[in-house]
N, CA, C and O atoms as CSV, one atom per row, in Angstrom:
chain,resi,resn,atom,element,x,y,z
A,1,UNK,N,N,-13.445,-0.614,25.635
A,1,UNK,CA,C,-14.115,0.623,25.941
A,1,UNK,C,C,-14.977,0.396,27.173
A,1,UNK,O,O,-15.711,-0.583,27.297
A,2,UNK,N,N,-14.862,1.223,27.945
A,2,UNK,CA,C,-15.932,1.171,29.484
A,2,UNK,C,C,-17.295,1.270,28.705
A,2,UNK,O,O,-17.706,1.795,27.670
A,3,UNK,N,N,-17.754,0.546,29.668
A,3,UNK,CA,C,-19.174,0.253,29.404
A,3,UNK,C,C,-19.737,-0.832,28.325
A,3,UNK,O,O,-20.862,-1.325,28.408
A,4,UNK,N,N,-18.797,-1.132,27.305
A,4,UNK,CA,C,-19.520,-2.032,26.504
A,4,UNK,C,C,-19.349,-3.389,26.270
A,4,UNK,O,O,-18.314,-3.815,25.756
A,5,UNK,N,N,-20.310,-4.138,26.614
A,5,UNK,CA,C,-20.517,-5.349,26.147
A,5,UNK,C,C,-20.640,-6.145,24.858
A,5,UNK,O,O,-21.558,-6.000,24.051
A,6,UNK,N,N,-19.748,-6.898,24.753
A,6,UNK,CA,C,-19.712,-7.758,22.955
A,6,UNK,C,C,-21.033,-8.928,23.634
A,6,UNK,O,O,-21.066,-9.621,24.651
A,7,UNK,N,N,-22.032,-8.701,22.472
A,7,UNK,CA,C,-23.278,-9.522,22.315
A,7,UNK,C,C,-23.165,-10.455,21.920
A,7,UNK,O,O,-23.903,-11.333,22.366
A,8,UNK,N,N,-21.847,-10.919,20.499
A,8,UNK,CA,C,-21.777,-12.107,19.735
A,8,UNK,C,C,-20.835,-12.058,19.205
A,8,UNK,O,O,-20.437,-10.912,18.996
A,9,UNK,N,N,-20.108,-13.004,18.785
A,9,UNK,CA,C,-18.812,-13.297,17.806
A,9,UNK,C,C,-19.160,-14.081,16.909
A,9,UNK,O,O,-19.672,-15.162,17.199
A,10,UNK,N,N,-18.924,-13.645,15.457
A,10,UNK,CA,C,-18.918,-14.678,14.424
A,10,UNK,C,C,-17.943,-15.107,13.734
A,10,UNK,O,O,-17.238,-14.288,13.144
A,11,UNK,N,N,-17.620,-16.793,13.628
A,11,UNK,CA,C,-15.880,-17.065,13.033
A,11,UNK,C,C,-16.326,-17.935,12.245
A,11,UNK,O,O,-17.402,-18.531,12.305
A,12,UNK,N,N,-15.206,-18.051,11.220
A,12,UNK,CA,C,-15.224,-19.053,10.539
A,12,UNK,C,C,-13.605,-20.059,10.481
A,12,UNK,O,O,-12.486,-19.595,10.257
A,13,UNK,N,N,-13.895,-21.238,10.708
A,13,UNK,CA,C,-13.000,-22.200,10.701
A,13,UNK,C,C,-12.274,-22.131,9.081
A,13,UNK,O,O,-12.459,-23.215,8.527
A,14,UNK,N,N,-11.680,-21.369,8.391
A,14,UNK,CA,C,-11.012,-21.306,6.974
A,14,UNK,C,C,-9.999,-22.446,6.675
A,14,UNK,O,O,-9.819,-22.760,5.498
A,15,UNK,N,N,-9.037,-23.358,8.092
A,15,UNK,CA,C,-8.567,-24.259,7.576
A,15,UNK,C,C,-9.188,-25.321,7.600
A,15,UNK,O,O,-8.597,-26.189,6.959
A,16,UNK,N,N,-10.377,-25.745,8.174
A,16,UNK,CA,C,-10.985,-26.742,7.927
A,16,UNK,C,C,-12.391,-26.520,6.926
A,16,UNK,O,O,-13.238,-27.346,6.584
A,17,UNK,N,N,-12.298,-25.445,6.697
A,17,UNK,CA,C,-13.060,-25.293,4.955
A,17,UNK,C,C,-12.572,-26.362,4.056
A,17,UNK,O,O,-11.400,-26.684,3.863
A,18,UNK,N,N,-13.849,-26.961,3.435
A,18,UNK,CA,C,-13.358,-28.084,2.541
A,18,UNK,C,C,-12.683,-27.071,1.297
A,18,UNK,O,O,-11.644,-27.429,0.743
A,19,UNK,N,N,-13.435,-25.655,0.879
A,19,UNK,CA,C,-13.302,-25.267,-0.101
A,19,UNK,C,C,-11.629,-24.278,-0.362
A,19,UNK,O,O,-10.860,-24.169,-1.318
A,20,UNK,N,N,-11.658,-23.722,1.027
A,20,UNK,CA,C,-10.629,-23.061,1.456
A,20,UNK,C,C,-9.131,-23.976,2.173
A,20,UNK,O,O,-8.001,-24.178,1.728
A,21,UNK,N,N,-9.571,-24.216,2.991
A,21,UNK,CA,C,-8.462,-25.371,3.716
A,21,UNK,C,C,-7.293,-24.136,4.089
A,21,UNK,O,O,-6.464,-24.601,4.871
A,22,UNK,N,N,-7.177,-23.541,3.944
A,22,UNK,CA,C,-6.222,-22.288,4.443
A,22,UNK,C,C,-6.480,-20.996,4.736
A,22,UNK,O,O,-7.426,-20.440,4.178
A,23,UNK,N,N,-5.678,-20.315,5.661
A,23,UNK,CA,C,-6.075,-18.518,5.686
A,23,UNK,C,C,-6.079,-18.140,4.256
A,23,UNK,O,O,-7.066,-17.986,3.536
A,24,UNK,N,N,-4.126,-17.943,3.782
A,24,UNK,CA,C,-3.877,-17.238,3.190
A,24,UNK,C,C,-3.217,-18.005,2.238
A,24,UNK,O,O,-3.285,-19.198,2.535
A,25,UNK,N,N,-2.568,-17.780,1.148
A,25,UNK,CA,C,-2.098,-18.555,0.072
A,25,UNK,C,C,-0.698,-18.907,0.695
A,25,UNK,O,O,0.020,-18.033,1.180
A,26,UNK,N,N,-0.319,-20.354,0.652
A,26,UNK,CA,C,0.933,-20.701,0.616
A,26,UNK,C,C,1.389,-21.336,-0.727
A,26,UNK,O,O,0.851,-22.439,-0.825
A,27,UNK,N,N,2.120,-21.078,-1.722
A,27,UNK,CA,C,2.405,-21.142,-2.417
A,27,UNK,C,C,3.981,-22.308,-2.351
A,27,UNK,O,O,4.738,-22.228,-1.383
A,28,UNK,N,N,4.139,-22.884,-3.018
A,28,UNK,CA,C,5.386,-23.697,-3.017
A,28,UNK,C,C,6.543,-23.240,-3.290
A,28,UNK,O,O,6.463,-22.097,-3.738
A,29,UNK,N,N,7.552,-23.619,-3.220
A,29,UNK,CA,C,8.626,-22.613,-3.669
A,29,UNK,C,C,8.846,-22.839,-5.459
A,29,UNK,O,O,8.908,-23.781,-6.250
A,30,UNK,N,N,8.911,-21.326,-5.490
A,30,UNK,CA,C,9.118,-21.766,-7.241
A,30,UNK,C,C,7.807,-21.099,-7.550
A,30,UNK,O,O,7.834,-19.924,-7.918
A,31,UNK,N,N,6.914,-21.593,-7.463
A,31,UNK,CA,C,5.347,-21.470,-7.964
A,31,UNK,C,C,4.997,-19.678,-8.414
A,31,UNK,O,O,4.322,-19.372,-9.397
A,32,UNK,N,N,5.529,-18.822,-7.598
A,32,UNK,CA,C,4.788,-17.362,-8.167
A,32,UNK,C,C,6.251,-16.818,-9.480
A,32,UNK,O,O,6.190,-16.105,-10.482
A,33,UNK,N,N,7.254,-17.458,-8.923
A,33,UNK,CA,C,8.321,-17.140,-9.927
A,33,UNK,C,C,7.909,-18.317,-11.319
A,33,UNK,O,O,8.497,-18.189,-12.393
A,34,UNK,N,N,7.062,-19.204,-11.156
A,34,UNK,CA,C,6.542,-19.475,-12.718
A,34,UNK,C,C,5.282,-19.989,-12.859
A,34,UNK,O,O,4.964,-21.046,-13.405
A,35,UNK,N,N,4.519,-19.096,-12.282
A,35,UNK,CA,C,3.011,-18.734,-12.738
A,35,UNK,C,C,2.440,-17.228,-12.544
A,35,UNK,O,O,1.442,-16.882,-13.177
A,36,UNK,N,N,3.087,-16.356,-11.670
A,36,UNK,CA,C,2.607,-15.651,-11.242
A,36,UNK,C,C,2.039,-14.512,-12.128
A,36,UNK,O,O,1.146,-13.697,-11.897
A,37,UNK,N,N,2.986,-14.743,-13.432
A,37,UNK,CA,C,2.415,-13.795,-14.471
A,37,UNK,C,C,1.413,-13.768,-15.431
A,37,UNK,O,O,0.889,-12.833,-16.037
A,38,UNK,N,N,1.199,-15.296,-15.464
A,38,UNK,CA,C,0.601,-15.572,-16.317
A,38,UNK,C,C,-1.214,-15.725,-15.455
A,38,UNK,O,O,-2.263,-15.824,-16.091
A,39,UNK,N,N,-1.123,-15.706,-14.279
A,39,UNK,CA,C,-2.528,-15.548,-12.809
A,39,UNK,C,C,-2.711,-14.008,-13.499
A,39,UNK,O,O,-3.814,-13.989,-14.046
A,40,UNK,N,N,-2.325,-13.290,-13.590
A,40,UNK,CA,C,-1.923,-11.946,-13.584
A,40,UNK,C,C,-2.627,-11.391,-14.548
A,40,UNK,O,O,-3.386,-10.428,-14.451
A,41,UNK,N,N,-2.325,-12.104,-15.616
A,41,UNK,CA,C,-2.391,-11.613,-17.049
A,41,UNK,C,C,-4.169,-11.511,-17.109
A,41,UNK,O,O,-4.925,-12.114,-16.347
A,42,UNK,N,N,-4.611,-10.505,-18.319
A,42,UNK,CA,C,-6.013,-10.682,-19.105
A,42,UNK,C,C,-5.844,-11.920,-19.440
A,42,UNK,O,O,-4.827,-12.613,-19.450
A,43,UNK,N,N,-7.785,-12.327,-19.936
A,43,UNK,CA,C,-8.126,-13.334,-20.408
A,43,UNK,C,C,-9.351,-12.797,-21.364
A,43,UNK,O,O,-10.545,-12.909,-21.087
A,44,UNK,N,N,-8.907,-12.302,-22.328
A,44,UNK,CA,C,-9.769,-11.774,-23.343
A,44,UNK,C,C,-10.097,-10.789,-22.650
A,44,UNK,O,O,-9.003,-10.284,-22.396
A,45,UNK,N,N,-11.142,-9.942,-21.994
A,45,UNK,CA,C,-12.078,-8.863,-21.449
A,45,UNK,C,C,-12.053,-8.931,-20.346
A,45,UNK,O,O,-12.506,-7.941,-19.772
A,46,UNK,N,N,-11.465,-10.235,-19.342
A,46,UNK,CA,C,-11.458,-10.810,-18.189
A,46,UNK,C,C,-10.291,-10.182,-17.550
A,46,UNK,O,O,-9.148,-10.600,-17.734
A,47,UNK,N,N,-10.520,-9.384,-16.951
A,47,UNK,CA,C,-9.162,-8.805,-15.447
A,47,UNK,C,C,-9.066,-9.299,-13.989
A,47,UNK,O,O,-9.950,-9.010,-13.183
A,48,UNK,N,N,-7.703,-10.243,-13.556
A,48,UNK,CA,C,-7.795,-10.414,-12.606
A,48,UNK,C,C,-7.843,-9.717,-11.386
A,48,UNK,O,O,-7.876,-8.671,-12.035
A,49,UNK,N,N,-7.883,-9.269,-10.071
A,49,UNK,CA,C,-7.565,-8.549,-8.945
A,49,UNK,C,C,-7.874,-9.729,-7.966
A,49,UNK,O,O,-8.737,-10.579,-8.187
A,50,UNK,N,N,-6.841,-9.674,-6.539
A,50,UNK,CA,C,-7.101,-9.753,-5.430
A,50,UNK,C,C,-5.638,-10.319,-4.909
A,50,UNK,O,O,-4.666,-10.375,-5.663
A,51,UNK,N,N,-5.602,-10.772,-3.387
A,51,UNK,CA,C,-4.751,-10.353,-2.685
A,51,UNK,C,C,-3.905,-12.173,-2.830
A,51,UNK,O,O,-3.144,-12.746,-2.052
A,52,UNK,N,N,-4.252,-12.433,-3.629
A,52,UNK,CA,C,-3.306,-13.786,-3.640
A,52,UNK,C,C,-2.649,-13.604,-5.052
A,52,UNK,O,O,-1.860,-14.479,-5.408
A,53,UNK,N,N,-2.869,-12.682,-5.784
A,53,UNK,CA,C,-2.045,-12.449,-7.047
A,53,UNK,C,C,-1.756,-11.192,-6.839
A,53,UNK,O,O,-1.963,-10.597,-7.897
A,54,UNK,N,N,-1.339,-10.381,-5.923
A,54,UNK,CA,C,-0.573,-9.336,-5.855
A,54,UNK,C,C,0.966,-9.579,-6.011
A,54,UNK,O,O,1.468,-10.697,-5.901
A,55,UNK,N,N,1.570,-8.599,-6.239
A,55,UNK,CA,C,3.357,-8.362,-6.148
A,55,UNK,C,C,3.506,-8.583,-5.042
A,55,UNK,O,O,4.150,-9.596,-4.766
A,56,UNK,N,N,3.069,-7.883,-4.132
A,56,UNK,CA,C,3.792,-8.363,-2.545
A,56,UNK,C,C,2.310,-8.089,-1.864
A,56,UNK,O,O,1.175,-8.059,-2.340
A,57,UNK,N,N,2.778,-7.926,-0.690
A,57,UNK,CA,C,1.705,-8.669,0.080
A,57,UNK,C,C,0.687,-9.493,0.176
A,57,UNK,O,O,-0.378,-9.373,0.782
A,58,UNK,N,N,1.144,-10.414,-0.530
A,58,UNK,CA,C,-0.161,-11.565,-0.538
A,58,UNK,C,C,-0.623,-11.788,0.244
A,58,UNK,O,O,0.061,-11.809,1.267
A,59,UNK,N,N,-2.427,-12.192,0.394
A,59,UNK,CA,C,-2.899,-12.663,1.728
A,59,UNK,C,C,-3.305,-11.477,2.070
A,59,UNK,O,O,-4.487,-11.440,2.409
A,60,UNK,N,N,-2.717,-10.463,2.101
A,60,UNK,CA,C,-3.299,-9.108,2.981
A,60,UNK,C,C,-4.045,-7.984,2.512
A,60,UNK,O,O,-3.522,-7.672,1.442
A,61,UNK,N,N,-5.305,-6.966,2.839
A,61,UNK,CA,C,-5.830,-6.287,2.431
A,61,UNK,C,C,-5.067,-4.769,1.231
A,61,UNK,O,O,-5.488,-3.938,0.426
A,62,UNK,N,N,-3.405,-5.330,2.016
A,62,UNK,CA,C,-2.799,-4.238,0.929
A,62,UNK,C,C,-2.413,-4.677,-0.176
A,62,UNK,O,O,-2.328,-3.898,-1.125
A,63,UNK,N,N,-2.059,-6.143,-0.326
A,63,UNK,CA,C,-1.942,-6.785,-1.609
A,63,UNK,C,C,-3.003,-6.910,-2.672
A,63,UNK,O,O,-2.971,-7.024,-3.898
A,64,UNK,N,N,-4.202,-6.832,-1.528
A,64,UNK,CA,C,-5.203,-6.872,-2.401
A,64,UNK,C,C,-5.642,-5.298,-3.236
A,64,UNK,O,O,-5.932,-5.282,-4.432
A,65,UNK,N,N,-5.627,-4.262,-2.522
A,65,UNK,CA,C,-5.278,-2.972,-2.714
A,65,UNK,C,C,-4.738,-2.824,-4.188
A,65,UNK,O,O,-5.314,-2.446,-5.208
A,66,UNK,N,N,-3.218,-3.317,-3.929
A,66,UNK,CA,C,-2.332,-2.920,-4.658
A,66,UNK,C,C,-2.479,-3.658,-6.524
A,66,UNK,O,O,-2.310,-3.165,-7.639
A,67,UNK,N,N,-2.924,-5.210,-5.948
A,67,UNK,CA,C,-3.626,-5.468,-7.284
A,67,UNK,C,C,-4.824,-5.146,-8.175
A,67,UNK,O,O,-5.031,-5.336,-9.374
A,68,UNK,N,N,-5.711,-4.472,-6.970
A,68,UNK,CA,C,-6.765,-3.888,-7.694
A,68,UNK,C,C,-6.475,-2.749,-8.535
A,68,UNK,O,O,-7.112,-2.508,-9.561
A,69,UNK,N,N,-5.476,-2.017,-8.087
A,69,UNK,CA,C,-5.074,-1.038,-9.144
A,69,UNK,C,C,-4.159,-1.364,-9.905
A,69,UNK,O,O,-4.078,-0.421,-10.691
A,70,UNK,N,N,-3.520,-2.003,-10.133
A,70,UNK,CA,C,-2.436,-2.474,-10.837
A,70,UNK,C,C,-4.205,-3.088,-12.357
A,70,UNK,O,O,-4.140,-2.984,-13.581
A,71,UNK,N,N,-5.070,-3.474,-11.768
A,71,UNK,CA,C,-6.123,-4.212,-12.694
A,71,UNK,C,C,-6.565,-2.743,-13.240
A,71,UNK,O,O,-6.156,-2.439,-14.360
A,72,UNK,N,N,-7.336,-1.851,-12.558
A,72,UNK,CA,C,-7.746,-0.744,-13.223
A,72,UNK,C,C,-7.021,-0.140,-14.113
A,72,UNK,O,O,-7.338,0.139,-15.269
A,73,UNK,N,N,-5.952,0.081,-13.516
A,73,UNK,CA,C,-4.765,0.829,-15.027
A,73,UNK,C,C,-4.299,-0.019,-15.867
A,73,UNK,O,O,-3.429,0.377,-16.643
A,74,UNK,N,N,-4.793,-1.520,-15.938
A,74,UNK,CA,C,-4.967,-1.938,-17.108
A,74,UNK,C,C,-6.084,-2.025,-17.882
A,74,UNK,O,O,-6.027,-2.324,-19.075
A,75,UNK,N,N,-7.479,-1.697,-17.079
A,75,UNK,CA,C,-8.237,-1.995,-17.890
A,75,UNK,C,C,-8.721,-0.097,-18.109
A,75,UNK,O,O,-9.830,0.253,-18.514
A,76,UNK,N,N,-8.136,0.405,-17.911
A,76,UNK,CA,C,-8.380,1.880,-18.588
A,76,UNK,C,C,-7.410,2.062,-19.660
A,76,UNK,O,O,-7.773,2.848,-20.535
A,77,UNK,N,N,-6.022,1.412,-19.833
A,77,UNK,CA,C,-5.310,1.073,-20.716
A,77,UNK,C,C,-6.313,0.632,-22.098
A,77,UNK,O,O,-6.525,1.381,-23.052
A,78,UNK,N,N,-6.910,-0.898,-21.923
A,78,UNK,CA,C,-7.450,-1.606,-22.673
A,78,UNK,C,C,-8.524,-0.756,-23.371
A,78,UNK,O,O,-8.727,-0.638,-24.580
A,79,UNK,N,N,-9.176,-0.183,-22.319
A,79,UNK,CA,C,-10.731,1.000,-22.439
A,79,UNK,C,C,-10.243,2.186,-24.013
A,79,UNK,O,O,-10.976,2.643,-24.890
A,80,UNK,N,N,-8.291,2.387,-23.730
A,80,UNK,CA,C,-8.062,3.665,-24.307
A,80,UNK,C,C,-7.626,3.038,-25.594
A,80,UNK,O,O,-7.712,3.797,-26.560
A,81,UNK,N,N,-6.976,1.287,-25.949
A,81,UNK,CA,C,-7.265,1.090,-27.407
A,81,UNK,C,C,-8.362,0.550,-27.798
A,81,UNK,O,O,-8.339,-0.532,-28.386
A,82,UNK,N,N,-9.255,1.062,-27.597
A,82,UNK,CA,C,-10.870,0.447,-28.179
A,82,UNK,C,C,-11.783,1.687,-28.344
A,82,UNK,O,O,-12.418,1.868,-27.306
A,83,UNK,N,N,-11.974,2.315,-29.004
A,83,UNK,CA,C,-12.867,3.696,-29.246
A,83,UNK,C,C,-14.278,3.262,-28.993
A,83,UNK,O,O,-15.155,3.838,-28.348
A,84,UNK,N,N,-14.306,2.303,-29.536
A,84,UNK,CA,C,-15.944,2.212,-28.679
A,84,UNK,C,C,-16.220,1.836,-27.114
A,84,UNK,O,O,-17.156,2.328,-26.484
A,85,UNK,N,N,-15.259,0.873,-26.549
A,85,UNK,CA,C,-15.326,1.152,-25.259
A,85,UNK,C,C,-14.939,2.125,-24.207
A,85,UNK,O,O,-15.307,2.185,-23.034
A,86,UNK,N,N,-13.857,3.115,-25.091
A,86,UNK,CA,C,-14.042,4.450,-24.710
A,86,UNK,C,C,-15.067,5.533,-24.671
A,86,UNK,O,O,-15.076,6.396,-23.793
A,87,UNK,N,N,-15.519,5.498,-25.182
A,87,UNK,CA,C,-16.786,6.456,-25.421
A,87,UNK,C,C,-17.929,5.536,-23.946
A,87,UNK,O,O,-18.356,5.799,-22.822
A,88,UNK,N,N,-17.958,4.559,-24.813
A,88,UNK,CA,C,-19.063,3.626,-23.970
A,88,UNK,C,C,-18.307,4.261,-22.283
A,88,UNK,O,O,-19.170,4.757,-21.558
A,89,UNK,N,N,-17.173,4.265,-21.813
A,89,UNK,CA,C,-16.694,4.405,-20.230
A,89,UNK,C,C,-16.824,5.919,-20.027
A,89,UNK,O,O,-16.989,6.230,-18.847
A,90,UNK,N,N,-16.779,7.200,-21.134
A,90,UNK,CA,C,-16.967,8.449,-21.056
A,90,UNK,C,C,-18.624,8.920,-20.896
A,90,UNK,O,O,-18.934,10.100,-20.730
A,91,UNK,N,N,-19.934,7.471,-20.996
A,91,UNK,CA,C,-20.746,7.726,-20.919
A,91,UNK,C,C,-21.482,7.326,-19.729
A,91,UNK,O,O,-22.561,7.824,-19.409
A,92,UNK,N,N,-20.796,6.296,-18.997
A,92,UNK,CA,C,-21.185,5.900,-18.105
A,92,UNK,C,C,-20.666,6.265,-16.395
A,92,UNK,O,O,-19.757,5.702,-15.785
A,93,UNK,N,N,-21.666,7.504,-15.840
A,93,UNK,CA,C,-21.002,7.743,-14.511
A,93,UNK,C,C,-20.273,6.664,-13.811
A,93,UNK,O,O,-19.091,6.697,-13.469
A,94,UNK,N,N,-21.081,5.747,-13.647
A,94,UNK,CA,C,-20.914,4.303,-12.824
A,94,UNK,C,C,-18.962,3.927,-13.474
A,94,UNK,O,O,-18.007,3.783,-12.710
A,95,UNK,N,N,-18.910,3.870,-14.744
A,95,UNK,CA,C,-17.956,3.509,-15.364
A,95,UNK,C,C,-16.105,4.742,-14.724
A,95,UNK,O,O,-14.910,4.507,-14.550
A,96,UNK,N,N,-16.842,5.706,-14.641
A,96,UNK,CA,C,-15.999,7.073,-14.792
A,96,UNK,C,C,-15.118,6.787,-13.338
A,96,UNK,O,O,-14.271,7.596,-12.960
């Protein structure tokens, strides 16, 4: 854009993250065809979401997208066999 000047850039080195060591998930071959469902799955009350356990696009803001809802319509599923946590989600704006 005319006229404007960038003041600062902020980066982060993600493959030399001790914690990260990569952008995006590389997975081995084999690996999402026998784990991927079970990353996927509840863990008691616990719902996963984000963009390295999506169906497709892993790594990317639409995978991540796409698993976040794939998580909500399960956990409004879960919400609808439990009458008390139904009520409890019909009372709470924040929840709605």
């Amino acid at each position: 854009m005319p006229g404007v000047e960038v003041a600062g850039v902020a980066t982060h080195d993600w493959v030399a993250d001790p914690l990260a060591g990569e952008t995006w998930p590389m997975h081995r071959t084999g690996f999402l065809a026998n784990h991927l469902a079970v990353m996927q799955s509840a863990h008691g009350n616990v719902l996963f979401a984000g963009s390295d356990i999506a169906n497709g696009w892993g790594g990317f803001i639409d995978g991540a997208i796409e698993s976040g809802m794939e998580a909500a319509l399960e956990a409004v599923s879960l919400a609808a066999a439990r009458p008390a946590l139904q009520e409890r989600v019909l009372q709470e704006p924040a929840l709605r």
